[in-house]
C-alpha positions in Angstrom: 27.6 -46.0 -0.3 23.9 -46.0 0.8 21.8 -43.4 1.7 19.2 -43.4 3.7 17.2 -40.3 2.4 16.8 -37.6 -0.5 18.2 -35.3 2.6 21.2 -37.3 3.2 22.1 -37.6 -0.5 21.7 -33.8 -1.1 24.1 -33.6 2.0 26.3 -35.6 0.6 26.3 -33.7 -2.8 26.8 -30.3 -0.8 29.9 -32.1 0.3 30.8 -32.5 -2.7 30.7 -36.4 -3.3 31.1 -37.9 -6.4 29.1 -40.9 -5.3 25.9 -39.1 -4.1 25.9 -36.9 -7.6 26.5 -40.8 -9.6 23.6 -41.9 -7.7 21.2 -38.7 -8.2 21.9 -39.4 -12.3 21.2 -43.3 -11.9 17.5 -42.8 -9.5 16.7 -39.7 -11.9 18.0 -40.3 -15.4 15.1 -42.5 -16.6 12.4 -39.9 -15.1 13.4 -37.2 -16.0 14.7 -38.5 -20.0 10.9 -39.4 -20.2 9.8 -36.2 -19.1 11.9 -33.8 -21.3 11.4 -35.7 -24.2 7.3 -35.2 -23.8 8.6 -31.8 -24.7 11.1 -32.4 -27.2 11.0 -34.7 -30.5 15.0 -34.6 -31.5 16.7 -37.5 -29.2 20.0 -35.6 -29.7 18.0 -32.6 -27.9 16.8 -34.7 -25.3 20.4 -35.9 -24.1 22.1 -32.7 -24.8 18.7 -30.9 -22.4 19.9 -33.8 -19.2 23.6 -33.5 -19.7 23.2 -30.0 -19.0 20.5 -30.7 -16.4 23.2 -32.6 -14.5 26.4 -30.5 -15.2 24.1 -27.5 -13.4 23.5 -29.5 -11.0 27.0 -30.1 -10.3 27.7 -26.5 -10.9 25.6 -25.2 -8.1 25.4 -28.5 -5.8 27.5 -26.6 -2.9 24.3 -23.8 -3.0 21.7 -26.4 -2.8 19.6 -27.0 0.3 19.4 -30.5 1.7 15.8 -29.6 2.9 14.7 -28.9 -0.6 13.3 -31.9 -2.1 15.7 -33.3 -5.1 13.0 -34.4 -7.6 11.6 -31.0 -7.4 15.1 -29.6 -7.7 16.0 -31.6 -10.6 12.7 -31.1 -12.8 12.5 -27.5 -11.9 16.4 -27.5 -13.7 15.7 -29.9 -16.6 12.1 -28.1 -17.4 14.1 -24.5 -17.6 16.9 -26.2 -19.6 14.0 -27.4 -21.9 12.4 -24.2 -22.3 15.8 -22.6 -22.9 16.6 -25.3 -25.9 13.1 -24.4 -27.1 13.5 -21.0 -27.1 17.0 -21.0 -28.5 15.6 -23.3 -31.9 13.0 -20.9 -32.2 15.6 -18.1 -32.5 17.6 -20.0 -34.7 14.7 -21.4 -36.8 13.6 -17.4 -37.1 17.2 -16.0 -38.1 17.8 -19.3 -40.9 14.1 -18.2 -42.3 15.1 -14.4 -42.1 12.5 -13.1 -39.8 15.2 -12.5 -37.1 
């Protein structure tokens, strides 16, 4: 299916189509791999950081609204994911040291 706008597509997810959320991860995956991985070295990171960046977006696409614009959405979710993976390796890194 095509979709005329960013609009229409987040409609479409709302609605819960497979085929808007397949095209959302094939506009966005390159962008946004390129963007988390300026903040993370590990590759394995990086693809475990946009799987979950995608599976929220799933999660919540029914609350999402179709006047918000979808790059913003899907940064603003892959940036929090990011920082969460950071913070969670520092946590690890601290209690496998013993400071934690």
């Amino acid at each position: 299916m095509t979709y005329e706008s960013e609009a229409e597509l987040m409609r479409a997810l709302a609605d819960n189509s497979v085929d808007a959320f397949n095209r959302i991860y094939e506009l966005y995956i390159r962008r946004l791999r390129a963007h988390v991985s300026n903040m993370v070295q590990d590759p394995d990171d990086v693809e475990d950081i946009l799987q979950e960046t995608f599976v929220n977006l799933w999660r919540y696409h029914e609350r999402i609204d179709s006047d918000m614009s979808l790059s913003t959405l899907l940064f603003t979710i892959a940036h929090r994911q990011t920082l969460n993976s950071l913070r969670r390796s520092r946590i690890s890194a601290a209690v496998l040291n013993g400071g934690g």
